[in-house]
C-alpha positions as CSV (number, residue, x, y, z in Angstrom):
1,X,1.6,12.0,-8.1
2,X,4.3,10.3,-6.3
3,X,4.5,6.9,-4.8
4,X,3.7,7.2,-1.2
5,X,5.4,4.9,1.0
6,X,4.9,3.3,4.9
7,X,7.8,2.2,6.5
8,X,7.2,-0.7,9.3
9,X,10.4,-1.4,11.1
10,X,11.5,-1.8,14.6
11,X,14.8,-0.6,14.1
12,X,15.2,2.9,14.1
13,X,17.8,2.9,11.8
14,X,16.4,1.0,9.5
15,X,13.6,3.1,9.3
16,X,15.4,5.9,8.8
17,X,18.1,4.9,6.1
18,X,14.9,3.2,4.2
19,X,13.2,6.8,4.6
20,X,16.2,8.3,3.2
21,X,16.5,6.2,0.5
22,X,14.0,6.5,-1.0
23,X,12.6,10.3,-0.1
24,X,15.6,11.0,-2.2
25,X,13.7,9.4,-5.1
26,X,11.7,12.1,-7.2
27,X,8.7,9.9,-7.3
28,X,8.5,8.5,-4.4
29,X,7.3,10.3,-0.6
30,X,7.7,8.6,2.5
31,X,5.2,9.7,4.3
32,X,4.9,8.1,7.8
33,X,6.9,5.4,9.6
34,X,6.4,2.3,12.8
35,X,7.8,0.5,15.0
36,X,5.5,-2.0,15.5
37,X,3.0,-4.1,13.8
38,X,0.2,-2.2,15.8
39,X,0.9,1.1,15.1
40,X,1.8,0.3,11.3
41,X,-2.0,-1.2,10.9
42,X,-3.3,1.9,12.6
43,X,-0.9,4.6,10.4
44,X,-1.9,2.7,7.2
45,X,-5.5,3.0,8.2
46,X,-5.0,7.0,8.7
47,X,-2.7,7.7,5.6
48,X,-3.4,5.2,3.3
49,X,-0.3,4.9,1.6
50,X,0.4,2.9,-1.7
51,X,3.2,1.0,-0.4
52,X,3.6,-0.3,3.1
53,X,7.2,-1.9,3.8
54,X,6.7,-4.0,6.4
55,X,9.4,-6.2,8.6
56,X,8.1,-9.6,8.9
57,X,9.4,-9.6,13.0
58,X,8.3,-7.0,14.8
59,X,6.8,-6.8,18.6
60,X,3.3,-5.9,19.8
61,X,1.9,-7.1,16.2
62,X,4.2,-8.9,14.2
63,X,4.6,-8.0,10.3
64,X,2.2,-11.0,8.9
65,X,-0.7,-9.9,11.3
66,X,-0.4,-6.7,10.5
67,X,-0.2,-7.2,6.9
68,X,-3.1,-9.5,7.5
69,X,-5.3,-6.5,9.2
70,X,-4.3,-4.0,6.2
71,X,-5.5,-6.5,3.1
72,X,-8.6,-7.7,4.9
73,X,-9.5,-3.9,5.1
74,X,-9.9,-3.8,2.0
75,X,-8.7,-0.3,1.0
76,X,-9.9,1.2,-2.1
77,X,-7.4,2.2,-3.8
78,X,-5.5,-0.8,-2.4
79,X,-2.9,-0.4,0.0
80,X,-0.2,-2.6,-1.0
81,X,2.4,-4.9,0.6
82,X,6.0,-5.4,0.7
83,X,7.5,-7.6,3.1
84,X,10.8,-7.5,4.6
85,X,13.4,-9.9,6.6
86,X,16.9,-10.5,7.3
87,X,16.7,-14.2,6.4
88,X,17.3,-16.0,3.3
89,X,14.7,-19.2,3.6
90,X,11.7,-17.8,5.9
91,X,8.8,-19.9,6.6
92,X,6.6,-16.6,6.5
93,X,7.5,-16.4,2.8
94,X,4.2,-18.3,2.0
95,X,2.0,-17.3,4.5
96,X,2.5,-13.6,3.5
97,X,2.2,-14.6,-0.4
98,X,-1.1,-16.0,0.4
99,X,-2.2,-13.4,2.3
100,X,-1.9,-11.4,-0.6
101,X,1.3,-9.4,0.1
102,X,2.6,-8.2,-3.3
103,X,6.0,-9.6,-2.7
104,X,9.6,-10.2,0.0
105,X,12.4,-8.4,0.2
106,X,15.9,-9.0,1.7
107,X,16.9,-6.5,3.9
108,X,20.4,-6.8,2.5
109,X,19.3,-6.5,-1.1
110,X,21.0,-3.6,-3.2
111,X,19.3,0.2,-2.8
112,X,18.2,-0.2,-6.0
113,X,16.4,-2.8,-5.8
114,X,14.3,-1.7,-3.3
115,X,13.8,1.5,-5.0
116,X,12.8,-0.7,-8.1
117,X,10.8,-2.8,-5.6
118,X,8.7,0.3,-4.4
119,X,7.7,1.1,-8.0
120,X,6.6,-2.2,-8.6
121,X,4.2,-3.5,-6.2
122,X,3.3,0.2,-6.2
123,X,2.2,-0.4,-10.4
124,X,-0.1,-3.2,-8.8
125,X,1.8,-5.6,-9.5
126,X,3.8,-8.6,-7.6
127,X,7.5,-8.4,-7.0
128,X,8.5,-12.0,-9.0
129,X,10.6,-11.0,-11.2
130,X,14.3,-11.3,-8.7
131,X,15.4,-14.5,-8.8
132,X,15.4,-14.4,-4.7
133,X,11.8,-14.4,-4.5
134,X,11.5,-17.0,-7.0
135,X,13.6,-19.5,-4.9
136,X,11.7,-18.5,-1.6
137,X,8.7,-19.2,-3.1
138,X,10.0,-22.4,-4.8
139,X,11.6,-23.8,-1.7
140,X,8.3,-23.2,0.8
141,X,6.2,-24.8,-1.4
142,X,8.5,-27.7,-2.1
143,X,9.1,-28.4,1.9
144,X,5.3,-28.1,2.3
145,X,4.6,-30.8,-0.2
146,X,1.2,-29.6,-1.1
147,X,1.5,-30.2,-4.6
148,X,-1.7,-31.5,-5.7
149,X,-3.8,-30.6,-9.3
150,X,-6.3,-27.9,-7.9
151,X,-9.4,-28.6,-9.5
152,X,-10.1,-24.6,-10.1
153,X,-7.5,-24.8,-12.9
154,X,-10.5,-26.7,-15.2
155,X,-12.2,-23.9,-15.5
156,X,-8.9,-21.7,-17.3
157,X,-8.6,-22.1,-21.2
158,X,-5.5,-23.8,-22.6
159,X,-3.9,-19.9,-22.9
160,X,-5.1,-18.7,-19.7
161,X,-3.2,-22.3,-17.9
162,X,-0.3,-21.0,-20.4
163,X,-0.6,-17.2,-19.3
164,X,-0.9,-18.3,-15.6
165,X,2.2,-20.7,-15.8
166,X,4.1,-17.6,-16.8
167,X,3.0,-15.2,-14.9
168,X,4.9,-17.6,-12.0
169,X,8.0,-17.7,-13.9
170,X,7.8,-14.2,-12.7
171,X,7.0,-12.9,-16.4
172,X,5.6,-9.4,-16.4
173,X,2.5,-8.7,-19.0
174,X,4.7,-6.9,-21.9
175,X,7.5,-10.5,-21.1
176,X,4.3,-12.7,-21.8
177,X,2.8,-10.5,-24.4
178,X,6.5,-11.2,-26.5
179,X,6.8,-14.5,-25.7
180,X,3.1,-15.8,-26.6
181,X,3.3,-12.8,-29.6
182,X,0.2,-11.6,-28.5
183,X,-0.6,-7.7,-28.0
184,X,-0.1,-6.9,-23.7
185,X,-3.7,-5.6,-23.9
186,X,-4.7,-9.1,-24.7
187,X,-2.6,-10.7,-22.1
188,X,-4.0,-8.2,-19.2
189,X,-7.3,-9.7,-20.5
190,X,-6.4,-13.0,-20.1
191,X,-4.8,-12.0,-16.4
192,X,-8.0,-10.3,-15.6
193,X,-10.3,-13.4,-16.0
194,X,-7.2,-15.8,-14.7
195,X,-7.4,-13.8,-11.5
196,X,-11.8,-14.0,-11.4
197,X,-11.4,-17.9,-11.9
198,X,-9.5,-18.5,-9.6
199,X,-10.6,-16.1,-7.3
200,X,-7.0,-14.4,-6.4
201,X,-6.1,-11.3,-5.3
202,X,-2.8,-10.7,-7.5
203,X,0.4,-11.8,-9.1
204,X,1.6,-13.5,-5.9
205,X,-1.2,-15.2,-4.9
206,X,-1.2,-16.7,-8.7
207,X,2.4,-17.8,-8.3
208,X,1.9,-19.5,-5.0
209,X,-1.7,-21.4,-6.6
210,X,0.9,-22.4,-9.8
211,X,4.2,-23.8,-7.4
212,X,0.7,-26.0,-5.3
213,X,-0.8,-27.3,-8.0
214,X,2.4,-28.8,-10.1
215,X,1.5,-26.1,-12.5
216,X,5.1,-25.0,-12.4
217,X,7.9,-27.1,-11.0
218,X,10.4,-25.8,-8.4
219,X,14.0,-24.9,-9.4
């Protein structure tokens, strides 16, 4: 089945390149489009796609609250989250991390990478892995000064704290699996009960709980 996709833009041209973009991917189908935060929470309620691209600025509703709406709805199977901007530090970074948006996007970034982008948070999981979303993250969380131990990380193992501090180095499961020569099976286990700890909803929330809590250190 292919990847259906939501496309949440106020620019009509952006919508439309995006649209073309990626309906020109075999395994991927746009299937519905808005130019507002409003209508994109209403059209993701109707068509439940897998992938919602959503512009962070839009008017009516913009894209945080109406990324907000869509994950409180709790959509089974879970619509997921891709925010977009224009801007290269954005304080919405972190609020839409913690919200549980599987990942940002430049709007400038290469086609392929959004096509890449698609595939991933479509796969359920969060788009860490470019170097740009690393340094957003890094950079919010460093001018927010929140870094202090969360006492939730006493209840991981020492390989779970391990697993967790590389899952925000942006480290997909088969990148840990090598790296702690383990079999991938065994580090989705450890992912699973990382996530029920700690009670997060994915990857992203995970990075932004690591950056907080001095797990990891920005740069």
């Amino acid at each position: 089945m292919p990847i259906t996709v939501l496309i949440a833009d106020d620019q009509a041209m952006v919508r439309q390149g995006f649209g073309a973009l990626l309906t020109a991917q075999s395994d991927i189908s746009v299937i519905g489009d808005a130019a507002n935060g409003q209508v994109a929470v209403s059209e993701a309620k109707r068509l439940r796609p897998d992938v919602v691209l959503m512009d962070v600025r839009m008017p009516e509703m913009n894209g945080l609250d109406a990324a907000r709406a869509i994950l409180a709805a709790g959509f089974d199977p879970p619509v997921r989250v891709l925010m977009l901007t224009t801007f290269d530090i954005d304080d919405y970074v972190y609020e839409a991390l913690s919200l549980g948006a599987s990942g940002f996007l430049l709007k400038d970034a290469p086609a392929e990478e959004l096509v890449r982008a698609v595939r991933v948070v479509a796969d359920g999981q969060a788009l860490l892995a470019p170097t740009v979303t690393r340094r957003l993250i890094a950079d919010v969380t460093r001018r927010r000064a929140r870094r202090t131990p969360s006492p939730a990380l006493n209840a991981l193992t020492p390989r779970e704290r391990e697993v967790l501090e590389l899952i925000a180095r942006g480290m997909s499961n088969n990148e840990i699996a090598e790296t702690l020569f383990v079999a991938e099976q065994t580090v989705k286990t450890h992912v699973s009960k990382v996530f029920s700890k700690l009670d997060l909803r994915d990857r992203a929330q995970a990075v932004v709980l690591a950056y907080e809590s001095g797990l990891v250190t920005p740069g």
